[in-house]
N, C-alpha and C positions, 0 to 999 in steps of 0.2 A: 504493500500500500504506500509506504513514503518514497522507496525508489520508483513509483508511479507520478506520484506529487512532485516529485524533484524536473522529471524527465516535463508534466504540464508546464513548471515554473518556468523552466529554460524555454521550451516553444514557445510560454507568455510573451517573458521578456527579451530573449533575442533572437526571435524569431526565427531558430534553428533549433528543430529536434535532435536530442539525442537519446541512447539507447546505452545507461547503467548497468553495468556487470551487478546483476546478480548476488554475487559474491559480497560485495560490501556489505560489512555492518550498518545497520540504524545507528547506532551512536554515532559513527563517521558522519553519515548523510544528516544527521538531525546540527551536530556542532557545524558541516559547510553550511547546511540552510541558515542555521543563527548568523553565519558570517558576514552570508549577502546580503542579511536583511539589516544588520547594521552599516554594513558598505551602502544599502541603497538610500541610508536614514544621512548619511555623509556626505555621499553625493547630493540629496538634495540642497543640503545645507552648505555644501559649495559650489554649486551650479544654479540652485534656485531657479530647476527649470521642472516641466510634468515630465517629459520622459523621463525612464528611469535608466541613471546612470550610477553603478558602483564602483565606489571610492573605498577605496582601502586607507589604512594607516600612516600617516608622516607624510604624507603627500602636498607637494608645492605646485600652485598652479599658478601662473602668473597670467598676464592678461587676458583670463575668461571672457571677458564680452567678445572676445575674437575668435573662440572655436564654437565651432558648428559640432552637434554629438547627434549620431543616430540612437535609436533604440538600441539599449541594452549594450552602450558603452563602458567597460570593466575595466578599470585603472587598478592596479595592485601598490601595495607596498612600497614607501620608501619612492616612488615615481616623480619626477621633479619635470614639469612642462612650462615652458617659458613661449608662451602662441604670441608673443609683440611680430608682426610682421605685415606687410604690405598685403596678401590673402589671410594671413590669420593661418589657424589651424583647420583641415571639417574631416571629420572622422566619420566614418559611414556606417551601416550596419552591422551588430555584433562584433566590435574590435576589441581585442583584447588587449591591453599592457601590461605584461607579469611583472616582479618585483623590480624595484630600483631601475626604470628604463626613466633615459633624459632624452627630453626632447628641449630643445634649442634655436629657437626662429633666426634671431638676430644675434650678428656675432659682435657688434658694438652701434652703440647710437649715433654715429656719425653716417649709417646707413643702413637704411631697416632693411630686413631681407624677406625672401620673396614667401616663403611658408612651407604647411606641408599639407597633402592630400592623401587620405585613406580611403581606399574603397570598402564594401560589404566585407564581412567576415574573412578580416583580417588577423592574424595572431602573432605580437610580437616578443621575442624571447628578456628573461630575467638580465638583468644589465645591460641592455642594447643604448646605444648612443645615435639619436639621429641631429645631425648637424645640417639646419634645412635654410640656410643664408641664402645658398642658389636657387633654394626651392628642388624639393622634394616629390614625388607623386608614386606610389604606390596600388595597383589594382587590387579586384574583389580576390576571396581566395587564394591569396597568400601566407606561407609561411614563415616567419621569420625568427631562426636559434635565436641562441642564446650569445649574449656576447659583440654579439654585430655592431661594426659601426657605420653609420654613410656619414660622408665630407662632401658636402655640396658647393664648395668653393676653397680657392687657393691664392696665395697671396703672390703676387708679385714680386720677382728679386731679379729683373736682368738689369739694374742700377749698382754697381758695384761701390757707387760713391756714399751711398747714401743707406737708413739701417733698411732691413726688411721690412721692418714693421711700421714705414714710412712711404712703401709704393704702395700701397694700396692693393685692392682684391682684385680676383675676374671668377666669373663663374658662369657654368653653362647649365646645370641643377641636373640631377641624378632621377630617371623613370625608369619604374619596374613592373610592371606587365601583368596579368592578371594568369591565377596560377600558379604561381612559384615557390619553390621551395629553397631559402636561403638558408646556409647549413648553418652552426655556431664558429663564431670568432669569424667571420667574413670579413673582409675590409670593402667597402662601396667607395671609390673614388666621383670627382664633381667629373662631368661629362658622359656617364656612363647610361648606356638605353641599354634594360635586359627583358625582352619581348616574351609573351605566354610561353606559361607552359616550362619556363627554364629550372634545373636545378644545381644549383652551386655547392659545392663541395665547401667541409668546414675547412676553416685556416685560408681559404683563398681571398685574393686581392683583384680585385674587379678595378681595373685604369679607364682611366676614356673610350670610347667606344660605342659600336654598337653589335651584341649579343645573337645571334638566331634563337628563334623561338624553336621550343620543345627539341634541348640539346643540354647536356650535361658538361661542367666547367671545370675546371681545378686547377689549383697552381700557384704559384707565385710570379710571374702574373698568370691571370688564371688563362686558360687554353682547353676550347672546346675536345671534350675525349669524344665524345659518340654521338648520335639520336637518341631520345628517347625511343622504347619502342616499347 
């Protein structure tokens, strides 16, 4: 009966069923269910909005009037999101952020940067770092480890006279395709297009470029191994 109740609550709220092993104890499922319901008593009271969005614990949000949240948005733990940008944030349907993930619009005030974009049930892994200055865009049905980080802009140093941190930026903003499966500790370089359907290997380093869809990557820098098939 409660792993019934559990599996309603999720098709409720974000609007994807799922299907509970059996196996679990009721005391597991009764102590998550207490979880989400104080996560969703959280998020209202940091988002002050009706949909229901869950907020986890230590969580820093910084310019909220700037992100857009679908149904059944789940921020975890320790999450620190900084939306100051030129789009803001808008996160789509059923996105998940597990523990300690930083999100990072703007990388200084002397020029706001362009945001980030999330499609439908998207899942991003415990400690991910997205750095979204160049602007960011992410499709539905994506997965993303743990560890990841994207760099959506890079600074300037062909001035040899003068320090780095004094040319200024360039950025061309990092899209990812709807689909994909990004492994843990991936590195996403600013320039990079990685089309449906792709799957990137953990530890790889994604430069500039653009990706073929539904083909498998790895490396340092990363280098298509196969098709998916």
């Amino acid at each position: 009966m409660l792993i019934e109740l559990v599996e309603f609550l999720s098709l409720k709220i974000r609007k994807r069923g799922i299907k509970i092993d059996r196996r679990i104890p009721d005391g597991y499922l009764l102590k998550l269910v207490f979880s989400k319901v104080c996560m969703a008593i959280n998020g209202f009271f940091i988002f002050r909005r009706r949909s229901v969005i869950l907020v986890g614990k230590n969580v820093t949000v910084k310019a909220r009037s700037m992100i857009t949240a679908g149904k059944g948005l789940m921020i975890d733990d320790g999450c620190f999101i900084d939306a100051l940008a030129i789009k803001g944030i808008v996160f789509g349907r059923g996105v998940s952020l597990k523990k300690n993930v930083t999100i990072e619009c703007t990388g200084s005030l002397t020029k706001l940067g362009e945001g980030l974009s999330i499609g439908n049930d998207v899942g991003i892994g415990s400690g991910s770092f997205l750095g979204c200055a160049g602007g960011i865009a992410i499709g539905h049905d994506t997965i993303i480890g743990n560890y990841v980080s994207f760099h959506s802009e890079n600074h300037n140093f062909s001035d040899t006279t003068q320090p780095i941190r004094l040319q200024g930026v360039n950025n061309e903003g990092i899209q990812i395709g709807n689909n994909c499966w990004i492994g843990a500790k991936v590195t996403v370089l600013d320039g990079v297009v990685l089309e449906d359907g792709c799957v990137v290997a953990a530890g790889a380093v994604l430069k500039a470029g653009r990706y073929a869809a539904n083909s498998i990557y790895a490396g340092v820098p990363a280098k298509r191994i196969k098709e998916r098939s």
